[in-house]
Kinemage of the C-alpha trace (Angstrom):
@kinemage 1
@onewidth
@group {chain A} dominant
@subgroup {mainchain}
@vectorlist {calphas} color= white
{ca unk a 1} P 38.863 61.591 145.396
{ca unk a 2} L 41.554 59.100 145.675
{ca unk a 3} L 41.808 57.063 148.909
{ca unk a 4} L 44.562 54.971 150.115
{ca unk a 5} L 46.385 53.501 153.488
{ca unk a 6} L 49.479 53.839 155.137
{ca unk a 7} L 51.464 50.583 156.594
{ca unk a 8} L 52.655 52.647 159.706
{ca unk a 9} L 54.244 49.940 161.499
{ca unk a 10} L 54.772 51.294 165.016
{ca unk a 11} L 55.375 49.157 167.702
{ca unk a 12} L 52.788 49.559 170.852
{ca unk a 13} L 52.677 47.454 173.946
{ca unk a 14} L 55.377 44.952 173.916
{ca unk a 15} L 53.940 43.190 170.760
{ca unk a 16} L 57.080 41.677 168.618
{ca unk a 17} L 58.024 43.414 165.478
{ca unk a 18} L 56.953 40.222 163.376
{ca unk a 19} L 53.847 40.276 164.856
{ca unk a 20} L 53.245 43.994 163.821
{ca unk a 21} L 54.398 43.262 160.683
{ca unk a 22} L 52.437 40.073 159.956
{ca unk a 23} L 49.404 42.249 160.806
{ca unk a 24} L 49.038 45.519 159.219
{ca unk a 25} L 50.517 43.207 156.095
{ca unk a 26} L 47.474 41.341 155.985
{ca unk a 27} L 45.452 44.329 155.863
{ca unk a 28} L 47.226 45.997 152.867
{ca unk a 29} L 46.926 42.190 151.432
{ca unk a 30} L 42.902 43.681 151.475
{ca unk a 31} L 43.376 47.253 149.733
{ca unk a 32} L 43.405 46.172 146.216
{ca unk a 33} L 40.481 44.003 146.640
{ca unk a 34} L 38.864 46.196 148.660
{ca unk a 35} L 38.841 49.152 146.394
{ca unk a 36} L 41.452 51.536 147.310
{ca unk a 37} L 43.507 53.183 145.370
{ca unk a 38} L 46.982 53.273 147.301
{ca unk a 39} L 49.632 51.869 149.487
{ca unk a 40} L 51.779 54.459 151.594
{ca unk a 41} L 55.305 53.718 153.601
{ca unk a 42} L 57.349 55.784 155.832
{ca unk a 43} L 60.867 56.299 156.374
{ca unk a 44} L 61.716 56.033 160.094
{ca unk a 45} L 64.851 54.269 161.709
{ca unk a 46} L 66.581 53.604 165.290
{ca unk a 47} L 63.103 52.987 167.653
{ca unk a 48} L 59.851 51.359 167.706
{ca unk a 49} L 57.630 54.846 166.500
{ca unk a 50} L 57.840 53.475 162.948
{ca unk a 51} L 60.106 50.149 162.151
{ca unk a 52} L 60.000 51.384 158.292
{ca unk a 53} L 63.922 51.622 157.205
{ca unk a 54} L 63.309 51.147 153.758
{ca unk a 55} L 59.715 52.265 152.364
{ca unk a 56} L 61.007 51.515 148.468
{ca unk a 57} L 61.657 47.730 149.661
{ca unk a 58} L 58.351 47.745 151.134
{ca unk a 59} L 56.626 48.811 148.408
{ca unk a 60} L 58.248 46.158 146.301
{ca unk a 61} L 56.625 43.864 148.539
{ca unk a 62} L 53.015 45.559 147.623
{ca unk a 63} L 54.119 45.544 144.008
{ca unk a 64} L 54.273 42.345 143.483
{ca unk a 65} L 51.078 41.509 144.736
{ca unk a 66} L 49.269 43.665 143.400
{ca unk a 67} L 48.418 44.657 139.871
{ca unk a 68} L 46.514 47.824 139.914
{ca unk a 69} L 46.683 49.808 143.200
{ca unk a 70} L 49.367 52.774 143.191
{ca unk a 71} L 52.773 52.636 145.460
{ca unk a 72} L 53.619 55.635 147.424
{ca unk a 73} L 56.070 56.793 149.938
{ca unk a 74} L 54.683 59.493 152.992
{ca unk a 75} L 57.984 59.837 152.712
{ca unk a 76} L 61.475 59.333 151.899
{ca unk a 77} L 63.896 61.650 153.974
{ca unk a 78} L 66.289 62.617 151.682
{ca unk a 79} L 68.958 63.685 153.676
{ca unk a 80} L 69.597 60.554 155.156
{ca unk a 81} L 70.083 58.696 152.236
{ca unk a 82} L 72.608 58.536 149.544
{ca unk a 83} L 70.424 60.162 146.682
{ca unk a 84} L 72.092 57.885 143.710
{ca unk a 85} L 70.826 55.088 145.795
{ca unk a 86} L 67.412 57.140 146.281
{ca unk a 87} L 67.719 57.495 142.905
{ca unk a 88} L 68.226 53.662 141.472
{ca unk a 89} L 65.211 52.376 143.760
{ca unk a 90} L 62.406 55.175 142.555
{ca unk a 91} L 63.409 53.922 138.702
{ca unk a 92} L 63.672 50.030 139.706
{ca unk a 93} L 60.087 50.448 141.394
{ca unk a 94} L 58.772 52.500 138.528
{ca unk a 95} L 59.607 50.146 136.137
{ca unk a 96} L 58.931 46.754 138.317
{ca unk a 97} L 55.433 48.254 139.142
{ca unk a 98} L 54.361 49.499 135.588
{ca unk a 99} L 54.402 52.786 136.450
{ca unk a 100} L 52.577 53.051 139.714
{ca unk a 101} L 54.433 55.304 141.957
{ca unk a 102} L 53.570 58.431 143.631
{ca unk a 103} L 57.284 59.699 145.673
{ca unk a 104} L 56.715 61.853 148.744
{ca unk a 105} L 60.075 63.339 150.339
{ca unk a 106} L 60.670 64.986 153.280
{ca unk a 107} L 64.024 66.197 155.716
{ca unk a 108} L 62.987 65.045 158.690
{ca unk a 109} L 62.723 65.874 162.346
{ca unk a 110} L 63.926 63.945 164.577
{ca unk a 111} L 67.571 64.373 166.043
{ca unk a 112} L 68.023 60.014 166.829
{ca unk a 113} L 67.566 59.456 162.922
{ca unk a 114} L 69.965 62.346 161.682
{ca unk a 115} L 72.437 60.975 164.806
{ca unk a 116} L 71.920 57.296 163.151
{ca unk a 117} L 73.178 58.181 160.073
{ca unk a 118} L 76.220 60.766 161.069
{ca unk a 119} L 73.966 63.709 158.894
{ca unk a 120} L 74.215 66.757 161.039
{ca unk a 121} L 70.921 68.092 160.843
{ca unk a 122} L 71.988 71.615 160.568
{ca unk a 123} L 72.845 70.284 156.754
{ca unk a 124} L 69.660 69.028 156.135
{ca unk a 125} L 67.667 71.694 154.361
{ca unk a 126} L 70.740 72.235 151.997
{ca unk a 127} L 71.163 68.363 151.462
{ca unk a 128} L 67.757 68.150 150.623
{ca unk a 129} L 67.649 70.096 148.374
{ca unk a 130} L 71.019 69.216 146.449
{ca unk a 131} L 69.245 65.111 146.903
{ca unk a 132} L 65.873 66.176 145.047
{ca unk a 133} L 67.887 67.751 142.485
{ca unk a 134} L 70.264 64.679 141.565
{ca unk a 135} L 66.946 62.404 142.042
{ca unk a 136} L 65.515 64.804 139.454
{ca unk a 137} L 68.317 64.587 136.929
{ca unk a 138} L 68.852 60.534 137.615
{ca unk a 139} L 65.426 60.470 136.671
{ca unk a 140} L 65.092 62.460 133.257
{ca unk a 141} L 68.665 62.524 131.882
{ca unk a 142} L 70.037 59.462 130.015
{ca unk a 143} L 73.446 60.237 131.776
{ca unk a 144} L 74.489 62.832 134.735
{ca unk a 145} L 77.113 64.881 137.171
{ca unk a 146} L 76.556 67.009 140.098
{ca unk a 147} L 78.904 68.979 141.770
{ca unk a 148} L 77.318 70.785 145.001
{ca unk a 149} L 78.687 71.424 148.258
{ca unk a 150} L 77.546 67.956 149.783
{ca unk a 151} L 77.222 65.418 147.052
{ca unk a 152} L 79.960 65.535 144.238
{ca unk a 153} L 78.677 62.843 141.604
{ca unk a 154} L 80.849 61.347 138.058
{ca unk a 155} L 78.707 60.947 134.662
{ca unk a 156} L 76.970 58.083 135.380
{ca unk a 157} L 73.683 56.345 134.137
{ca unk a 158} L 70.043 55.210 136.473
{ca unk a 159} L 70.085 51.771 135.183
{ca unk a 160} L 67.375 50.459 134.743
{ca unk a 161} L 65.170 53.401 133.498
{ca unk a 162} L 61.528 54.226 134.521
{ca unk a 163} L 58.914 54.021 132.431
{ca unk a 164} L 56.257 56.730 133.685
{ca unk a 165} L 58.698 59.903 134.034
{ca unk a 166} L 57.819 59.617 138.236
{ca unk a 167} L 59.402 63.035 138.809
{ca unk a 168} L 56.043 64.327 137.731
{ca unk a 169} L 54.289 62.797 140.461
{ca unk a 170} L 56.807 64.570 143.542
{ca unk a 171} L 54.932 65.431 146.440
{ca unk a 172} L 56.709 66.847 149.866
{ca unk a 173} L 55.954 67.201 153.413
{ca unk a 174} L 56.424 70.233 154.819
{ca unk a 175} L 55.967 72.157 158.768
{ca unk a 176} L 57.622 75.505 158.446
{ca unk a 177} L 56.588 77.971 155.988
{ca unk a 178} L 60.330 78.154 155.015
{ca unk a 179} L 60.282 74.610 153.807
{ca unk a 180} L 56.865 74.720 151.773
{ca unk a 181} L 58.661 77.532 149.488
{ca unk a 182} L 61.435 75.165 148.842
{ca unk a 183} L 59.168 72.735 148.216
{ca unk a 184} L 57.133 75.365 145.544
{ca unk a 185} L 60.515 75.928 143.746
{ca unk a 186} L 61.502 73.023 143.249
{ca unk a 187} L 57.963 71.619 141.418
{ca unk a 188} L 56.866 69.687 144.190
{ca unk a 189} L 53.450 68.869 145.366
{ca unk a 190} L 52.702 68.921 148.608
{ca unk a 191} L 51.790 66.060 150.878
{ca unk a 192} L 49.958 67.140 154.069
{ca unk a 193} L 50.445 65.165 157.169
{ca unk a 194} L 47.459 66.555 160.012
{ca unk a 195} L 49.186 68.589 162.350
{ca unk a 196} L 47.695 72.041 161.834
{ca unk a 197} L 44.200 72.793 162.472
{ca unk a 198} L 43.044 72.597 159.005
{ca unk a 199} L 42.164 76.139 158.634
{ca unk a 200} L 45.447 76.650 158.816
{ca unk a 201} L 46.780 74.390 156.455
{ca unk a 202} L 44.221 75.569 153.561
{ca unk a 203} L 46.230 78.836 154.609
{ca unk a 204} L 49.860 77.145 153.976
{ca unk a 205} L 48.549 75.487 150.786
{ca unk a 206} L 47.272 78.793 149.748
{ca unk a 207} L 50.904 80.403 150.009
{ca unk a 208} L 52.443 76.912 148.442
{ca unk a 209} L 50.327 77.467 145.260
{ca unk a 210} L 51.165 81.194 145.793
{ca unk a 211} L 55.229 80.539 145.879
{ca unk a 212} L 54.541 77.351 143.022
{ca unk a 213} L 52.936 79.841 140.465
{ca unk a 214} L 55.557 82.303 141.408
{ca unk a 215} L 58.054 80.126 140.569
{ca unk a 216} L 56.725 78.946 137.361
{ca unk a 217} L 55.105 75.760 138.469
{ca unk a 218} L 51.651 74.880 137.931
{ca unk a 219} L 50.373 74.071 141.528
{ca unk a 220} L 49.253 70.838 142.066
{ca unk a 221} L 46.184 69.422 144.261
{ca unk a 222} L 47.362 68.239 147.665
{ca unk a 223} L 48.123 64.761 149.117
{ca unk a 224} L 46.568 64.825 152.779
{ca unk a 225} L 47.498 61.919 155.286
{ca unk a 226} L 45.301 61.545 158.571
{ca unk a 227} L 44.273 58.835 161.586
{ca unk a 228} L 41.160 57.068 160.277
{ca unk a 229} L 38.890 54.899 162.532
{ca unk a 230} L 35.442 53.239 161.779
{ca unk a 231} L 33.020 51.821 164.201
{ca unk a 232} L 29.561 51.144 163.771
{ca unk a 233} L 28.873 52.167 167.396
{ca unk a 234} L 29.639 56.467 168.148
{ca unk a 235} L 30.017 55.367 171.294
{ca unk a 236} L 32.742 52.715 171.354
{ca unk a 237} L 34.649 54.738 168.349
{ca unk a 238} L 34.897 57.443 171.171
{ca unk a 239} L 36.501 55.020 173.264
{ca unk a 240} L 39.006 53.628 170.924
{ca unk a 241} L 39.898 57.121 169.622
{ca unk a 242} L 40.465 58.627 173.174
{ca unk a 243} L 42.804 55.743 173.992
{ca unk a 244} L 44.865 55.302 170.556
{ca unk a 245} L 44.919 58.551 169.575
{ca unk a 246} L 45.915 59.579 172.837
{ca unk a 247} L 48.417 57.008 172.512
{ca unk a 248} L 49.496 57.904 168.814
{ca unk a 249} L 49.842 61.539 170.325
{ca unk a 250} L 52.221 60.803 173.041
{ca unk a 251} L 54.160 58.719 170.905
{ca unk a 252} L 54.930 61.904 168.498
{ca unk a 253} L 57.421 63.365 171.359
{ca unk a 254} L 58.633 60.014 172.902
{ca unk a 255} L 60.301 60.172 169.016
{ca unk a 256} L 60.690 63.224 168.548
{ca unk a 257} L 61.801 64.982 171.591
{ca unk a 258} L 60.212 68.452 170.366
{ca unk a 259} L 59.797 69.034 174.414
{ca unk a 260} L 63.539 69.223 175.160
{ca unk a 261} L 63.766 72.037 173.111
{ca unk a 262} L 66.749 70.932 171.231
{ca unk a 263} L 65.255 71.923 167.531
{ca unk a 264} L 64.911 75.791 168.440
{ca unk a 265} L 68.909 75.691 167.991
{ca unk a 266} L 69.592 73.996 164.831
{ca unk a 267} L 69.529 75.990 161.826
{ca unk a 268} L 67.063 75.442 159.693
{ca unk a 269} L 64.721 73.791 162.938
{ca unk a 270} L 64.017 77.734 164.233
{ca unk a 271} L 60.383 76.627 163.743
{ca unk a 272} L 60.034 74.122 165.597
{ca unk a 273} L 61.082 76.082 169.048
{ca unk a 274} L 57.192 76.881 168.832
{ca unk a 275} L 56.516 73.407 168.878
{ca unk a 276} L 59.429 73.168 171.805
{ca unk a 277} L 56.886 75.757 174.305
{ca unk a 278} L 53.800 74.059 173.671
{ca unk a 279} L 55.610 70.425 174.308
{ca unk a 280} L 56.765 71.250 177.438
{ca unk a 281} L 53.704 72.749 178.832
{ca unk a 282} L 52.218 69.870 178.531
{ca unk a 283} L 54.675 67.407 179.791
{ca unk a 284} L 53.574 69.516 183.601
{ca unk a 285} L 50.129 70.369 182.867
{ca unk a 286} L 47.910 67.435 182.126
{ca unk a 287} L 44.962 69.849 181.723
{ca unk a 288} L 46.394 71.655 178.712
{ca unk a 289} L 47.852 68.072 177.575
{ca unk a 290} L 44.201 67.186 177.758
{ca unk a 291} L 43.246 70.001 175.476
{ca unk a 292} L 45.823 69.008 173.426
{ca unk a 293} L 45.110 65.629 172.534
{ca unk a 294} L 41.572 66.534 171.991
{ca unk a 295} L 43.059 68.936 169.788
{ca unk a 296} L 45.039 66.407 167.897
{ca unk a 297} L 42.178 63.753 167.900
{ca unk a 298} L 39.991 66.719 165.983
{ca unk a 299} L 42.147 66.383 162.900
{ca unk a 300} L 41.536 63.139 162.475
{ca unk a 301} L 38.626 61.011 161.692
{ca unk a 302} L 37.050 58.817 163.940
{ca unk a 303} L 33.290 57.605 164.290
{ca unk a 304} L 30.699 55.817 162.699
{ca unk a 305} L 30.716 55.943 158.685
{ca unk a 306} L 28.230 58.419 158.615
{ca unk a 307} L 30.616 60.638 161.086
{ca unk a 308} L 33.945 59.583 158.972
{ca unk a 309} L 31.842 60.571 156.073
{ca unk a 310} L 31.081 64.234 157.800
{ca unk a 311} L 34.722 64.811 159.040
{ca unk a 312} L 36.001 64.019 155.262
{ca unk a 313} L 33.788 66.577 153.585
{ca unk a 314} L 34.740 68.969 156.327
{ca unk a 315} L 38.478 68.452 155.317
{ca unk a 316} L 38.086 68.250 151.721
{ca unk a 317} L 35.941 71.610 152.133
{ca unk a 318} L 38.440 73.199 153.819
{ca unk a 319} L 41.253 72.017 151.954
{ca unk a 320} L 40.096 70.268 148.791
{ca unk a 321} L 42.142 66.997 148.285
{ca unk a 322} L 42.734 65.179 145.302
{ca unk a 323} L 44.013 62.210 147.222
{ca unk a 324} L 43.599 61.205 151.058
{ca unk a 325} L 45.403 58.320 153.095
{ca unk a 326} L 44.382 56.897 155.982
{ca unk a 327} L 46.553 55.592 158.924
{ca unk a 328} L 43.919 52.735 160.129
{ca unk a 329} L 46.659 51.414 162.608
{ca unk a 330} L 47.973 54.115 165.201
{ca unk a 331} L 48.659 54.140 168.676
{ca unk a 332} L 48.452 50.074 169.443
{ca unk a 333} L 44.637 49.666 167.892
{ca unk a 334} L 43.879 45.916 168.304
{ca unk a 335} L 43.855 43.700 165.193
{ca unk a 336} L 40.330 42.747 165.706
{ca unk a 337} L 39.319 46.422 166.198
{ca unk a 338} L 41.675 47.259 163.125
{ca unk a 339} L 40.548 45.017 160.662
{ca unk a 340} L 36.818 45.748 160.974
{ca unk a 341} L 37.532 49.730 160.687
{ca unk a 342} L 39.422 49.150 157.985
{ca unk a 343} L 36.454 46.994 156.439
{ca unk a 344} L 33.778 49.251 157.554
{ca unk a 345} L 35.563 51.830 155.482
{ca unk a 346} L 35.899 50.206 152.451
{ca unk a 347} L 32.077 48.849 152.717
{ca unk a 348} L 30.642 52.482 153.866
{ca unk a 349} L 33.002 55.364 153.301
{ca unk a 350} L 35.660 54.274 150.978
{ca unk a 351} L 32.741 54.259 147.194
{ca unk a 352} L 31.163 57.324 148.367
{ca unk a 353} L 34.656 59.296 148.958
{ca unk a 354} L 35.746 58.414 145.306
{ca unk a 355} L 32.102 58.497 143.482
{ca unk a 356} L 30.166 61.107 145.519
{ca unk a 357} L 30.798 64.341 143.235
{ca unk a 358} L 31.120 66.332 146.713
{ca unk a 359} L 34.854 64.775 146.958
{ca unk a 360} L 35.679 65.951 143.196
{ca unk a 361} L 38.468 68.393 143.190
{ca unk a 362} L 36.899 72.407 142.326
{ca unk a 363} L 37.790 73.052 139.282
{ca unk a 364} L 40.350 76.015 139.813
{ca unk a 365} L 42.142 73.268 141.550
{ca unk a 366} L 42.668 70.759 138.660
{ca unk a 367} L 46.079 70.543 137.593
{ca unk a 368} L 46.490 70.683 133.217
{ca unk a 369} L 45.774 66.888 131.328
{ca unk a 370} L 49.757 66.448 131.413
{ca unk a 371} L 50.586 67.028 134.992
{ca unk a 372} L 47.659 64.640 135.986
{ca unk a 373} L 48.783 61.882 134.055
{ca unk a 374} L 49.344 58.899 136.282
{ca unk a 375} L 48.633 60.860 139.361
């Protein structure tokens, strides 16, 4: 298995946005040295829940101090974006970076982001799609036009080019069942971000490789992003997670208002009015928001190394992963508490995860020699 971090950036507590920056930039400053294979940013915009406007800058950052470790984005939301842009950074970073990219896209969620950028978000299925197809053709035609109903592009060249054909390595997050189908026709892998129990999301992968195959894709492995904390007391990693996850949780609906409602009226958002009942329950009933949060707090992995270690082959069992990324900063954790999870890992978890042959992908899961290459 492949293991990296996210730089999640969310601003808890008053602390200034330097300061949050400065910090969880030291600790990806560590993941090369410390092992891992990967360096995730988001795409959020307009409030504190993630101060990430531009994940491909970011990642330019990592790139040029690092040498080996891969650069991936978890992800960019294509429909607010112009996708020639979109387009222009994924080759620039491909080619600055030697090839180390891994792109995760998404269309997003949350109704202050699409208001931000003037997108309605009743469009945004349709623009996403008509994005990942320009990104696509940027990407693997010398020259290109488009003419859909949102984006109307001249002939025009991506210069400069990539060097490691990146629109092999897509990967896309995905909620409804609608979306993961577009996601299976257009190629894309998916990228799983814990929100499901994970029973349940071994049955959405299973219809994603269903709809992929169907489609004439091979299916690829899946990308899975979750909260990771490390202790080496039980007890006091019970403590943190109660408070940080609980705090990570509540931030979720401070951003994106799925309480109100408002998603169960926007087309392509019919979901999400599921999402609307349960919200709103619990903004009156703090014993089902209890339940809830203990809930949430089960799909992630908190504990001692040994317990990490157990909640990891429970996931990967359930829903075998070639790759996993860890969000070691959620909810406000303290630096000091942080930085020694996200040693602990790499000293305790992080060599058996990608040595142990328990984390190896089954085999009926291996995608062919060409459409691992670079993964």
């Amino acid at each position: 298995m492949k293991v990296g971090m996210t730089l999640q950036l969310t601003s808890f507590g008053g602390k200034p946005d330097q300061q949050t920056y400065q910090e969880e930039l030291a600790v990806a400053d560590m993941a090369e040295g410390l092992g891992f294979d990967s360096v995730w940013t988001l795409d959020h915009h307009f409030t504190g829940y993630v101060m990430s406007p531009d994940p491909v800058a970011l990642l330019m950052y990592v790139a040029g101090r690092t040498k080996r470790i891969q650069l991936g984005t978890a992800v960019i939301v294509l429909p607010w974006h112009d996708p020639v842009e979109v387009t222009e950074k994924i080759a620039l970073l491909d080619m600055i970076s030697g090839g180390r990219t891994i792109f995760g896209f998404g269309r997003g969620a949350a109704s202050i982001e699409y208001a931000g950028f003037r997108i309605p978000m009743e469009e945004a299925r349709d623009r996403f799609v008509e994005c990942a197809q320009i990104v696509r053709k940027g990407l693997t035609q010398e020259s290109f036009s488009f003419d859909g109903k949102h984006y109307k592009i001249p002939e025009i060249q991506i210069r400069p080019r990539p060097i490691s054909h990146p629109e092999n390595r897509f990967y896309a997050s995905s909620i409804s069942p609608e979306s993961a189908e577009i996601m299976a026709k257009l190629g894309f892998g998916v990228l799983i971000v814990a929100q499901r129990s994970w029973e349940e999301t071994a049955a959405d992968y299973n219809r994603y490789r269903n709809a992929a195959a169907a489609s004439g894709h091979q299916p690829r492995p899946p990308i899975g992003l979750f909260n990771v904390l490390v202790s080496d007391s039980a007890s006091e990693a019970e403590d943190l997670g109660a408070t940080y996850l609980g705090a990570m949780f509540d931030s979720i609906d401070r951003h994106y208002k799925f309480s109100d409602g408002h998603l169960s009226s926007v087309k392509g958002y019919e979901f999400y009015a599921k999402l609307a009942k349960t919200y709103t329950k619990l903004s009156v009933d703090e014993q089902a928001k209890s339940k809830a949060i203990e809930f949430y707090r089960s799909l992630h992995a908190a504990g001692t190394p040994e317990q990490v270690l157990e909640k990891f082959r429970y996931i990967h069992h359930t829903v075998p992963l070639e790759h996993a990324i860890g969000t070691f900063a959620f909810g406000g954790l303290p630096y000091p508490k942080l930085e020694r999870s996200f040693k602990l890992f790499a000293e305790k978890v992080l060599p058996v995860l990608q040595n142990d042959p328990a984390f190896r992908l089954p085999k009926e899961y291996v995608p062919s020699p060409a459409m691992s290459a670079h993964a």
